[in-house]
Rosetta silent file (secondary structure, phi, psi, omega in degrees, C-alpha in Angstrom):
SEQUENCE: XXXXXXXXXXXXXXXXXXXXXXXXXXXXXXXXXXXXXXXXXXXXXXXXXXXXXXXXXXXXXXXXXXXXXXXXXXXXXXXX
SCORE:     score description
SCORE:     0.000 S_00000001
   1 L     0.000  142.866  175.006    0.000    0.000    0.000 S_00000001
   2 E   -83.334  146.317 -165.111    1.171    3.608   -0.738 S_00000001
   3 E  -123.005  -49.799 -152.977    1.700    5.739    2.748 S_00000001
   4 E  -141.931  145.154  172.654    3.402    8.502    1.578 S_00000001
   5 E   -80.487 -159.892  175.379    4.336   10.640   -1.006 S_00000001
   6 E  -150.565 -164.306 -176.726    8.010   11.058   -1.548 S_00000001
   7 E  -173.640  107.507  177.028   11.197   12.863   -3.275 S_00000001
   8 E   -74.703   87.852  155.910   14.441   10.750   -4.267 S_00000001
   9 E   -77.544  129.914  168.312   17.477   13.257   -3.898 S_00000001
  10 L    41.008 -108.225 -148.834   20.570   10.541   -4.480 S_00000001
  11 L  -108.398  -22.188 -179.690   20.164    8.047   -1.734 S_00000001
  12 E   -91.916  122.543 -143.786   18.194    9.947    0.284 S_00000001
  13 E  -111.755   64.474 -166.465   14.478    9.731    0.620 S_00000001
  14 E   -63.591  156.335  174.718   12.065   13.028    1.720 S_00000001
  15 L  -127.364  147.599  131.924    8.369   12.001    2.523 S_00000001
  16 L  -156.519 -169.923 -165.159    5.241   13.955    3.133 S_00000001
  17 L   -71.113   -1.914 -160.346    1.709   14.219    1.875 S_00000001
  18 L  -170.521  112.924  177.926    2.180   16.237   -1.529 S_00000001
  19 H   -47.787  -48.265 -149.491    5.180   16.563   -3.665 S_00000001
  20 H   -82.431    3.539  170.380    5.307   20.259   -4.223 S_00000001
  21 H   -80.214  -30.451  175.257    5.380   20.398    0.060 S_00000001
  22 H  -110.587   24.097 -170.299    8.427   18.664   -0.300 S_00000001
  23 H  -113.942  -15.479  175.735   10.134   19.768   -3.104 S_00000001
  24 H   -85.757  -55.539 -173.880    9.537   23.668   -0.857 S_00000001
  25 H   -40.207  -72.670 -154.675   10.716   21.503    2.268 S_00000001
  26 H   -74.219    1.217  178.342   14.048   20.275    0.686 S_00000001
  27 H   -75.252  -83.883 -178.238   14.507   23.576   -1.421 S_00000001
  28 H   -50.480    3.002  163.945   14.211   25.438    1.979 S_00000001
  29 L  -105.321   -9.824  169.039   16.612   23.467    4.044 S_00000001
  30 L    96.450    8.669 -158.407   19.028   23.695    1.333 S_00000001
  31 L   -89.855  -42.695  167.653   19.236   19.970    0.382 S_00000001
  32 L  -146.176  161.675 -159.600   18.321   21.050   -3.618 S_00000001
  33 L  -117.910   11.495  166.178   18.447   23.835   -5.220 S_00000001
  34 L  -166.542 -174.073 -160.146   15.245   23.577   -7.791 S_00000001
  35 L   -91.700  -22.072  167.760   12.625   21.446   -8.316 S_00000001
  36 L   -94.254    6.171  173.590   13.863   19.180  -10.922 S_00000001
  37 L   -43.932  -27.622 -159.396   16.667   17.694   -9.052 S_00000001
  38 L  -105.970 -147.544 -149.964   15.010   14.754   -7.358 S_00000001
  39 L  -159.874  109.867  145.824   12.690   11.329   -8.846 S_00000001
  40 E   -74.161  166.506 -177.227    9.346   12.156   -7.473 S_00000001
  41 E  -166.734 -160.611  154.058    7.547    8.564   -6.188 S_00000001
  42 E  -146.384  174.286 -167.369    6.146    7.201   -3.593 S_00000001
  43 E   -90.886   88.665  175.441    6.503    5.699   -0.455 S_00000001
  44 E   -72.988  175.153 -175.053    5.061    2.093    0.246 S_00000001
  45 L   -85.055    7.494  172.608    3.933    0.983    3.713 S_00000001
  46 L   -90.559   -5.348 -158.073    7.600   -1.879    3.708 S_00000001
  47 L    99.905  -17.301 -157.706    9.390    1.113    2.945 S_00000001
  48 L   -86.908  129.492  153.960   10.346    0.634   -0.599 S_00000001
  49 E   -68.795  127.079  161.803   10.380    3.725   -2.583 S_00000001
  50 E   -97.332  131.183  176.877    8.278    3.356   -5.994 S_00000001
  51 E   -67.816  158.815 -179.405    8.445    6.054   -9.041 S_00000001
  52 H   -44.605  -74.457 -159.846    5.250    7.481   -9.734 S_00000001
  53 H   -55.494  -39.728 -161.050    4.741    4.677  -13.021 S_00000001
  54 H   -81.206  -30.089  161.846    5.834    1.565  -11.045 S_00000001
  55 H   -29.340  -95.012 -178.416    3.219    3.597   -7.730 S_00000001
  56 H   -25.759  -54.248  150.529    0.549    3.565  -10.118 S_00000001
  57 H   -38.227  -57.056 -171.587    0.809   -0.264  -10.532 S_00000001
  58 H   -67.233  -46.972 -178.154    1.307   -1.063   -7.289 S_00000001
  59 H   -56.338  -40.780  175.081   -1.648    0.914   -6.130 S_00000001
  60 H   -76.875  -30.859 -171.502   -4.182   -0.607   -8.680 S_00000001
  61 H   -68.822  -50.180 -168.961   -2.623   -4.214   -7.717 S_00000001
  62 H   -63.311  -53.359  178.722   -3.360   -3.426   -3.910 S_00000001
  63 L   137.255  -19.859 -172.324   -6.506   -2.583   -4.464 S_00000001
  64 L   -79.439   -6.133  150.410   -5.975    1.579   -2.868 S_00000001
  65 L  -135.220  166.492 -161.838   -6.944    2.853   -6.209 S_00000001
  66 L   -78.551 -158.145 -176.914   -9.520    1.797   -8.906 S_00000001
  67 L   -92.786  143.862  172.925   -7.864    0.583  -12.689 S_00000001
  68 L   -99.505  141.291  173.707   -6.695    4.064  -14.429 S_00000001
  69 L  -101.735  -26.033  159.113   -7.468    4.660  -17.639 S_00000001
  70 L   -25.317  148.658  161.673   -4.784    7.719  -17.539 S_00000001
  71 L  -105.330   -5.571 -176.949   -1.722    7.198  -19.023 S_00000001
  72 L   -70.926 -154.688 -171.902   -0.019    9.812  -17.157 S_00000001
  73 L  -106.582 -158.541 -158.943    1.656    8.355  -13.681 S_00000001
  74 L   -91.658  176.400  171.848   -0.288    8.236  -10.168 S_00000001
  75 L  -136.085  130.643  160.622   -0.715   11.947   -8.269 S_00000001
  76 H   -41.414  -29.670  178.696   -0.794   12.027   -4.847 S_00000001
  77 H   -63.809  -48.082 -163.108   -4.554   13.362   -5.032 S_00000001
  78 H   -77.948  -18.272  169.814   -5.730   10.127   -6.342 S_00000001
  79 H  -120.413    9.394  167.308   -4.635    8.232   -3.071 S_00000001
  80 L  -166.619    0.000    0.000   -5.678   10.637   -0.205 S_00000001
């Protein structure tokens, strides 16, 4: 199940409810210094980050969102 959303800088993994809060968070702590630096994804509840395409699978597989007919990747909107 997807928990959280996230933001891949390197190796290092920010989390919170909505990418652009945490693409201001790691801007404003100084961690990156624009918005396309990082992989947005998500967060599962094991831990494992997923990118937004392989999210969107996993999410329809669990059962936390319905089958998409988008082709674009999941949004954070669509799972809380």
């Amino acid at each position: 199940m997807i928990t959280k959303a996230a933001v891949k800088l390197g190796d290092d993994v920010y989390t919170g409810l909505r990418h652009p809060q945490i693409i201001h968070h790691v801007v404003w702590i100084g961690v990156a210094d624009y918005v396309h630096q990082g992989e947005q994804g998500f967060v599962t509840d094991d831990g494992e980050f997923l990118d937004r395409m392989a999210a969107s699978q996993h999410a329809v597989a669990s059962g936390q969102v319905k089958e998409r007919s988008s082709p674009w990747p999941l949004l954070s909107e669509e799972v809380w």
